[in-house]
C-alpha angles and dihedrals in degrees: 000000000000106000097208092203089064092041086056090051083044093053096047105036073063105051094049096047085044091055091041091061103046087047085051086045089063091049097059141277094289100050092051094045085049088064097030092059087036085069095048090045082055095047090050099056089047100056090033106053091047092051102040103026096024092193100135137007134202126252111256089230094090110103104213116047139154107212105304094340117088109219098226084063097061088043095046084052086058092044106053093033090054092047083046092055085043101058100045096053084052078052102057100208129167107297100236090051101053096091085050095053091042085052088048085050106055093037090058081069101049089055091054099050118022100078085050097048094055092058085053090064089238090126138001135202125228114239099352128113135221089248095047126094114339099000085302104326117102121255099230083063086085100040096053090050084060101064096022078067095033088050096047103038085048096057092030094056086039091060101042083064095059104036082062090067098027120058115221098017085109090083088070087074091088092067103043081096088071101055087032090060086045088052090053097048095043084056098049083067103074095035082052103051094044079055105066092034088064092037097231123220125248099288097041136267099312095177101054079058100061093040086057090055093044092059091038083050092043086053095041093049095056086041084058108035099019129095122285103033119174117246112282097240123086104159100130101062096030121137094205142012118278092235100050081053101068097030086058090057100045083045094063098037090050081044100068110012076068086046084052096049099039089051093046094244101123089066091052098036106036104161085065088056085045092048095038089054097040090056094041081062101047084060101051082060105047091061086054088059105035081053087051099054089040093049096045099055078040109031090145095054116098101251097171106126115109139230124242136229098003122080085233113080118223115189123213100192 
């Protein structure tokens, strides 16, 4: 049976990559492969993680699905990867910390809306309660965003450097999904074996999670606000438009926190309705920043367009 809440996610999640890529087509070759390997990373999380780790499955209600694996997942990874990139580069942090403040970014969304996905019914994991880990969502979920972005936006940006300087590297971009998923597994070792040294509970070690954030977040804030920044700009190698960055991200977390609301949720949990509105407004805020680094080494541009839905305006020129 079609659910028509998760067509409708389906339909969207498609329309937005569709008219990404054709936007990163127009860029330039590179620009289009990034997000297109960024889907079939995705994808093969997704299928992968379901096979080899089977600690969650997806409802049979998606439309479109490969195998295990529903196709407006993969693209939504891509998605949210590609405006991360994005926003980091508007930004013009520090170079070495840009993967780390990708990976910060993503996972500002995973702590928003998995908890509430799961009451959806979108997705379900296996032996764990409502009460376990993060509200019902294992821990190591967390754990393991931060390094799938880390992995990817570290080869990815890698790679843009050299394909400026080599013709025809950018092709190489196809394969960047395969280190990148030996990055992420490489990384699950160490978070396994602390946890059963510390014989986590049922749900998984929440607490090494967000200690991993905190240092990702520790790493990510001197890459913003510390010295040698690079310039806020990024255009030319962007995967997708600023604007569709940031829309992407206030689409999601609009998205659930009125899921929250509508289901009743937000009464009975209300740490998820604190955390949904306070990164919703980090990353209100973040527009605003990331307007006021792009306007002062522009400040003649015509940066009028305006940002929707959210009340701080962001300006692709």
């Amino acid at each position: 049976m079609v659910n028509p809440v998760f067509l409708f996610l389906e339909i969207a999640a498609t329309a937005l990559f569709v008219g990404a890529a054709a936007a990163a087509l127009r860029r330039g070759r590179l620009p289009f492969l990034e997000l297109i390997s960024a889907a079939a990373y995705g994808l093969l999380l997704e299928q992968s993680s379901q096979v080899i780790f089977e600690t969650y499955r997806y409802s049979p209600q998606w439309t479109l699905v490969l195998d295990r694996a529903p196709l407006v997942i993969g693209l939504t990874w891509a998605l949210l990867i590609a405006g991360a990139m994005r926003i980091t580069d508007a930004l013009g942090v520090r170079r070495w910390t840009a993967p780390f403040v990708d990976a910060v970014l993503v996972i500002m969304l995973d702590l928003a809306f998995d908890a509430v996905a799961i009451r959806m019914g979108m997705w379900t994991w296996v032996d764990i309660g409502p009460t376990d880990g993060w509200f019902g969502v294992q821990a190591g979920n967390f754990y393991t965003w931060l390094f799938v972005t880390l992995g990817f936006s570290f080869l990815s940006r890698w790679l843009r450097d050299r394909a400026v300087r080599r013709q025809g590297v950018e092709w190489l971009q196809l394969l960047v999904p395969v280190p990148a998923y030996a990055i992420l597994i490489a990384s699950i070792i160490p978070y396994a074996l602390i946890s059963t040294w510390a014989d986590a509970p049922t749900g998984g070690a929440l607490w090494l999670s967000f200690l991993s954030i905190g240092l990702f977040a520790a790493v990510g804030w001197r890459g913003i606000f510390g010295p040698r920044r690079q310039p806020p700009d990024g255009r030319v190698a962007a995967i997708v438009d600023l604007r569709l960055a940031f829309l992407t991200r206030f689409c999601i977390q609009g998205f659930f926190l009125l899921a929250l609301l509508v289901m009743g949720f937000a009464t009975q949990l209300p740490v998820l309705l604190i955390t949904s509105v306070v990164l919703i407004s980090a990353d209100v805020w973040l527009s605003r920043l990331v307007n006021q680094r792009r306007a002062a080494i522009s400040p003649a541009s015509p940066l009028s367009a305006p940002l929707a839905p959210a009340p701080a305006p962001v300006r692709e020129p």
